[in-house]
C-alpha positions as CSV (number, residue, x, y, z in Angstrom):
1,X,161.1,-195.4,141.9
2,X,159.7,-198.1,144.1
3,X,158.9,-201.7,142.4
4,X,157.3,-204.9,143.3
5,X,157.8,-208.4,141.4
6,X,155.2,-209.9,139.5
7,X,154.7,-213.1,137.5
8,X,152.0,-213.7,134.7
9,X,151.3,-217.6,134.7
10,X,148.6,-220.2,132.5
11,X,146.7,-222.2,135.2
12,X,145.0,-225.4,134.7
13,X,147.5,-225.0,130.6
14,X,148.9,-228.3,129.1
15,X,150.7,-225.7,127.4
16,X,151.4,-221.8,127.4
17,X,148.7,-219.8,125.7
18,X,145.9,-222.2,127.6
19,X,144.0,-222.4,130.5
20,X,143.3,-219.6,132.6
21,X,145.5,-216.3,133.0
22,X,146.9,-215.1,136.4
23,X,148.9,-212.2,137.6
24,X,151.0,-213.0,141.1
25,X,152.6,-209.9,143.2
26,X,155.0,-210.6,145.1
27,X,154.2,-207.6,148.2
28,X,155.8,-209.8,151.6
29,X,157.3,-206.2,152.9
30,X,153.2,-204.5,152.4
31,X,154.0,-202.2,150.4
32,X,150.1,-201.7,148.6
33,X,147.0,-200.7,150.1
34,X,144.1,-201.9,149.2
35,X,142.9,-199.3,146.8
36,X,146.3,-199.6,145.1
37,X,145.7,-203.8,144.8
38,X,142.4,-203.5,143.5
39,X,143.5,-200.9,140.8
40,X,146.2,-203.2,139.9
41,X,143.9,-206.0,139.4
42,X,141.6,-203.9,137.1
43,X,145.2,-202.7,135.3
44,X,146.0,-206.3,134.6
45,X,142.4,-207.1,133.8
46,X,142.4,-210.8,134.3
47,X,140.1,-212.8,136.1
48,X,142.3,-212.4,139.0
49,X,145.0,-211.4,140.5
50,X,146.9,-212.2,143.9
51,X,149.0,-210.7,146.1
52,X,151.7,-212.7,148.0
53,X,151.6,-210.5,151.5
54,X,153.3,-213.2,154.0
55,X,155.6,-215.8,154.2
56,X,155.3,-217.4,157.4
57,X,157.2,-220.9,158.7
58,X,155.8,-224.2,157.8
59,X,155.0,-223.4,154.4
60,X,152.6,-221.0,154.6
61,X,151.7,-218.2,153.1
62,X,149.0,-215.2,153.2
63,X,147.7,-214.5,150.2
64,X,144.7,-212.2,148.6
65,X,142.7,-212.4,145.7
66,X,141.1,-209.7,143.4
67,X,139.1,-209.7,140.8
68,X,139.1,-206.6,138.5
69,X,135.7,-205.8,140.9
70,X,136.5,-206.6,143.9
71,X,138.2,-208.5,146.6
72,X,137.2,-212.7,146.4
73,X,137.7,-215.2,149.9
74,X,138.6,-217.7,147.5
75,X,139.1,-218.7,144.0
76,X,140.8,-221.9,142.4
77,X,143.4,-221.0,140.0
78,X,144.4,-217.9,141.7
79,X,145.4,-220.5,144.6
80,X,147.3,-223.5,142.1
81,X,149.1,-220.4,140.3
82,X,150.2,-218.8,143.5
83,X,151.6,-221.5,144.8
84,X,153.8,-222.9,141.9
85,X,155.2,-219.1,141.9
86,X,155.7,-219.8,145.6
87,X,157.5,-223.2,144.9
88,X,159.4,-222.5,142.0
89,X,160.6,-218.3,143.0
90,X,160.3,-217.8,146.7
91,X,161.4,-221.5,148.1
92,X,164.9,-222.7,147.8
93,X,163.7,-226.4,147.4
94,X,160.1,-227.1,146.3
95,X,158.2,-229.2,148.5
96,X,155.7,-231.6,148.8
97,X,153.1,-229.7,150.3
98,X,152.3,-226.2,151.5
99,X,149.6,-223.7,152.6
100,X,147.6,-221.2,151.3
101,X,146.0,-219.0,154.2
102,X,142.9,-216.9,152.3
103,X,140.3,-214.7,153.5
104,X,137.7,-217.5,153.2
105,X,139.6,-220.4,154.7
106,X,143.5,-222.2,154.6
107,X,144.0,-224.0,151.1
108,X,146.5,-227.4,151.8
109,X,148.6,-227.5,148.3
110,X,150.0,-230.9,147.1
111,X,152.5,-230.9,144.3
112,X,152.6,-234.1,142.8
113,X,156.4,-234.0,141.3
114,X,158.4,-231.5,143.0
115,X,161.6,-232.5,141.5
116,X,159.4,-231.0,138.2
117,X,157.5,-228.5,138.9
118,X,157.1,-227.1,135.7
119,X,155.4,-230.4,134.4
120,X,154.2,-231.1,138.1
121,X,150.2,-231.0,138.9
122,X,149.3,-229.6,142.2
123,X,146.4,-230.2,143.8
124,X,144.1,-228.1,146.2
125,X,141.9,-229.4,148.8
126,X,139.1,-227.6,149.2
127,X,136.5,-226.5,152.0
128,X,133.8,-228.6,152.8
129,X,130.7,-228.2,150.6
130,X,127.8,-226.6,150.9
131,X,125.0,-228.1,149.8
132,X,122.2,-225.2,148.9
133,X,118.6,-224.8,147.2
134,X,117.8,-226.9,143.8
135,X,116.1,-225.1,141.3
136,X,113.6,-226.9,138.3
137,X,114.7,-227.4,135.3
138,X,111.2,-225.3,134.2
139,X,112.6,-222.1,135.9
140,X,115.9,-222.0,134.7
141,X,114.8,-222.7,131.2
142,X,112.3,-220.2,131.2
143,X,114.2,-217.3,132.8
144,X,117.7,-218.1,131.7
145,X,116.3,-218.8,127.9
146,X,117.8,-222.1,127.7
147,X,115.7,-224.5,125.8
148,X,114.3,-227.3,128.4
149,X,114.9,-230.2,125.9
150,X,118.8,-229.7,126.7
151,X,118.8,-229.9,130.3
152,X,119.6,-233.1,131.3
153,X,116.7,-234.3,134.0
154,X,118.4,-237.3,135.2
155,X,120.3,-235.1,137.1
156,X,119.4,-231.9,139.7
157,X,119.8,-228.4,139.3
158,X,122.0,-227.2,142.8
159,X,123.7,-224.0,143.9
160,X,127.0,-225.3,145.8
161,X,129.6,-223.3,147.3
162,X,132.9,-224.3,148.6
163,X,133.9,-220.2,149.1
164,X,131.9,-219.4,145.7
165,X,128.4,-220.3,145.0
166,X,127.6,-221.8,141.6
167,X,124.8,-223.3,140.1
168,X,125.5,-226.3,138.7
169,X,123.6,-227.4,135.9
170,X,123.2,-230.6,133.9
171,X,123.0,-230.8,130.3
172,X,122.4,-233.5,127.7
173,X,125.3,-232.9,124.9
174,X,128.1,-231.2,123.5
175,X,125.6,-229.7,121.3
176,X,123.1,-228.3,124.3
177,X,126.6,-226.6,126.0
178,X,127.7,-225.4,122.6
179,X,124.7,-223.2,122.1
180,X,124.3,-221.9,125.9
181,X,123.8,-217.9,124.9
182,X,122.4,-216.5,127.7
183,X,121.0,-212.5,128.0
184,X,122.8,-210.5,130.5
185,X,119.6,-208.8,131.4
186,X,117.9,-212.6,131.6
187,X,120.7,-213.5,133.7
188,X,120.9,-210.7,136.2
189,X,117.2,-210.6,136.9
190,X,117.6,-214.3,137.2
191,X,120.1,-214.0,140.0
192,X,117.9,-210.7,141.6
193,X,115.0,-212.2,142.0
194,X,117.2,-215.2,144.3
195,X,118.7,-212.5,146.4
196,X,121.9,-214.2,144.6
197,X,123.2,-210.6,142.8
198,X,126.2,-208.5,144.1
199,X,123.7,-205.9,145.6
200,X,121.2,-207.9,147.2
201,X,123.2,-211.5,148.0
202,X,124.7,-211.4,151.9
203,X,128.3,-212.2,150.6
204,X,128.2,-209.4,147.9
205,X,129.4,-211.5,146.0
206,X,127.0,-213.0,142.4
207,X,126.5,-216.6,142.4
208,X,127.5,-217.8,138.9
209,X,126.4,-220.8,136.7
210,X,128.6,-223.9,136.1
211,X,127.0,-226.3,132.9
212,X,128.3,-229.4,132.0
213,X,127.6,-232.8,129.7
214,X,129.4,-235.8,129.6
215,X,130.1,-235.2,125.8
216,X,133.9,-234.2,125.3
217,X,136.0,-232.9,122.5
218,X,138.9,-235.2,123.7
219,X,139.1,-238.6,124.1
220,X,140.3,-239.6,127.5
221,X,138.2,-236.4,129.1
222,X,135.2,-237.3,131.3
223,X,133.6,-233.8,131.2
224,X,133.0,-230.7,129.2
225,X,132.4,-227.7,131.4
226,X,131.7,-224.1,130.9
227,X,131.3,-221.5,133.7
228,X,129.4,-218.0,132.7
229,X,129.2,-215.0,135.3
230,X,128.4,-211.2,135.5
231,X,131.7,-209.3,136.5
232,X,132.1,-205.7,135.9
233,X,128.9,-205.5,135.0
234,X,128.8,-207.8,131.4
235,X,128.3,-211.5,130.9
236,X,131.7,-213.1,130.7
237,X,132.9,-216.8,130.8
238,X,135.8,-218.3,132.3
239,X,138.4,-220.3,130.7
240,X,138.6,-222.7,133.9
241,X,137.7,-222.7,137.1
242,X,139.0,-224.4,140.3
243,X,136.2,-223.0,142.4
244,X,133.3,-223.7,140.5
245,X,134.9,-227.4,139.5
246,X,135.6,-228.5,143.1
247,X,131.8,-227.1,143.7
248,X,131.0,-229.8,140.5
249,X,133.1,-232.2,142.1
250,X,131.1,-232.2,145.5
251,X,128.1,-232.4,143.4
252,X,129.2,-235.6,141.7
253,X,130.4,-237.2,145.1
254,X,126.6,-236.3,146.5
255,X,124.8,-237.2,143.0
256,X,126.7,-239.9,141.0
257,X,129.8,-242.0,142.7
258,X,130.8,-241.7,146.6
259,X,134.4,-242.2,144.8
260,X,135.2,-240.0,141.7
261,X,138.4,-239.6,139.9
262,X,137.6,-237.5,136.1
263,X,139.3,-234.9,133.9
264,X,137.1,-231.8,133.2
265,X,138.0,-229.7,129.7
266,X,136.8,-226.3,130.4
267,X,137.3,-223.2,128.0
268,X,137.2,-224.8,124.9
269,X,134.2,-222.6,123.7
270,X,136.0,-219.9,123.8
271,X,139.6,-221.1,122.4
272,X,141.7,-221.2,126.4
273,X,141.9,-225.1,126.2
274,X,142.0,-226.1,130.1
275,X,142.1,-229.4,132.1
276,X,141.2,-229.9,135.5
277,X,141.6,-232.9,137.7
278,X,138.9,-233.9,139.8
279,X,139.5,-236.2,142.7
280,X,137.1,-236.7,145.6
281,X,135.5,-238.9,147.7
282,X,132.6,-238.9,150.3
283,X,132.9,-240.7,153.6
284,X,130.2,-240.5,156.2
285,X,129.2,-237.2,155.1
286,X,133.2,-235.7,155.0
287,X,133.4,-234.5,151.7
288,X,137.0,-234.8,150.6
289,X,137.4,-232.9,147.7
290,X,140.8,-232.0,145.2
291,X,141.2,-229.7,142.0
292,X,144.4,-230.0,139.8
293,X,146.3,-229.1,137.0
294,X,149.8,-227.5,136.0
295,X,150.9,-224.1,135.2
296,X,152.7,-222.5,132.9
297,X,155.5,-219.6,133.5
298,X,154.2,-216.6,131.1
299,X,156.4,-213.7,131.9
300,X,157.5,-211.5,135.1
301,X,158.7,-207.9,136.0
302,X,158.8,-205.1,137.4
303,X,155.5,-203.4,138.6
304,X,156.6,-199.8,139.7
305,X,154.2,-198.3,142.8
């Protein structure tokens, strides 16, 4: 019976049991198609799971991310997971950098203490923003059935995409974010009507919503974030999100501070503690933007094909 290695890791987890879970297959000699990686995805049922399907010199490595759906160009903890799998399994001495080539675009990987990984962040840099359509805080508090005194209008409303379009939205206090319940029926008529839905956006991909206040739980945390989406056809949130975070970060740099350095707790709603690194900078329109965090080694096996 044929059999691939796999690895089941905690991304963006101060310590096992947090932050966000990944699956990583370990396929260099091709042995899936794509039917078979996308029903493996939906088998393992997390928000993702990737497929190591080259090693090539330099560091680099091909890679492919699923969602239980479908196929993504890029995500962000599928690509910090993969590659401390990569470091720690695959390489005979962990480096200080190496590269992630994706669907969407090549992912540079920094990892901060090689000589210890498993306490080590690693940072990716991301592509360069895009900076789409605002929306008023009016709209999305009438369609989405959030209440308008809790969006924070000191700040805009944006849909940015680095690979995956969010909407990032501003809100006033830990209390506002806490009680963000939205209506999947709200919600996908939301994104319909903005050609933004898997059947009618040009990616086929849903744009998703990203909220955050500057209220924390933790002392020492700059952000409190929560990212909500339709996948599989039901509202779900994530328990942290590299994409949508990096996205968040590019709206900061364009917003707030041409410099910004800031912790972001994510997945604390819903019991996944997560923290993300945020460090990014904006020079004459060069967005220069870095997600991090550290992983933590769940399990691995045998996945027999």
């Amino acid at each position: 019976m044929n059999g691939i290695k796999f690895y089941i890791v905690d991304v963006f987890a101060t310590n096992k049991y947090e932050g966000n879970q990944l699956a990583v297959f370990l396929d260099v000699n091709n042995q899936l198609s794509d039917q078979q990686m996308q029903q493996i995805a939906r088998e393992i049922n997390f928000a993702e799971t990737t497929f190591i399907n080259e090693i090539k010199a330099d560091f680099r490595f091909v890679v492919r991310i699923f969602t239980p759906e479908h196929e993504v160009p890029f995500a962000g903890h599928p690509s910090l997971g993969t590659s401390y799998i990569i470091a720690k399994f695959i390489l005979s001495e962990t480096p200080d950098n190496l590269t992630l080539e994706l669907s969407h675009s090549d992912i540079a990987i920094s990892i901060l203490e090689p000589d210890n990984l498993d306490e080590s962040i690693l940072f990716m840099r991301q592509s360069q923003p895009e900076f789409r359509r605002t929306f008023t805080k009016d709209e999305v508090s009438k369609e989405l059935e959030i209440s308008v005194n809790d969006i924070d209008d000191s700040l805009p409303i944006q849909e940015i995409s680095t690979g995956l379009p969010y909407i990032i939205i501003p809100l006033k206090s830990l209390t506002a974010i806490n009680r963000i319940k939205l209506n999947y029926e709200s919600f996908r008529e939301f994104l319909l009507a903005r050609n933004s839905y898997k059947t009618n956006s040009l990616t086929g991909h849903s744009t998703s919503l990203f909220f955050f206040t500057k209220e924390t739980y933790e002392i020492g945390n700059t952000y409190n974030t929560r990212m909500l989406l339709i996948e599989n056809n039901k509202l779900a949130e994530d328990a942290a999100t590299g994409s949508a975070n990096g996205c968040f970060l590019a709206y900061l740099l364009r917003h707030e501070h041409s410099e910004i350095k800031a912790t972001s707790e994510q997945g604390f709603q819903i019991d996944r503690k997560s923290y993300l690194y945020l460090d990014g900078k904006v020079e004459n329109g060069n967005y220069e933007i870095n997600v991090g965090g550290r992983t933590k080694l769940i399990s691995e096996g045998i996945w027999y094909i």
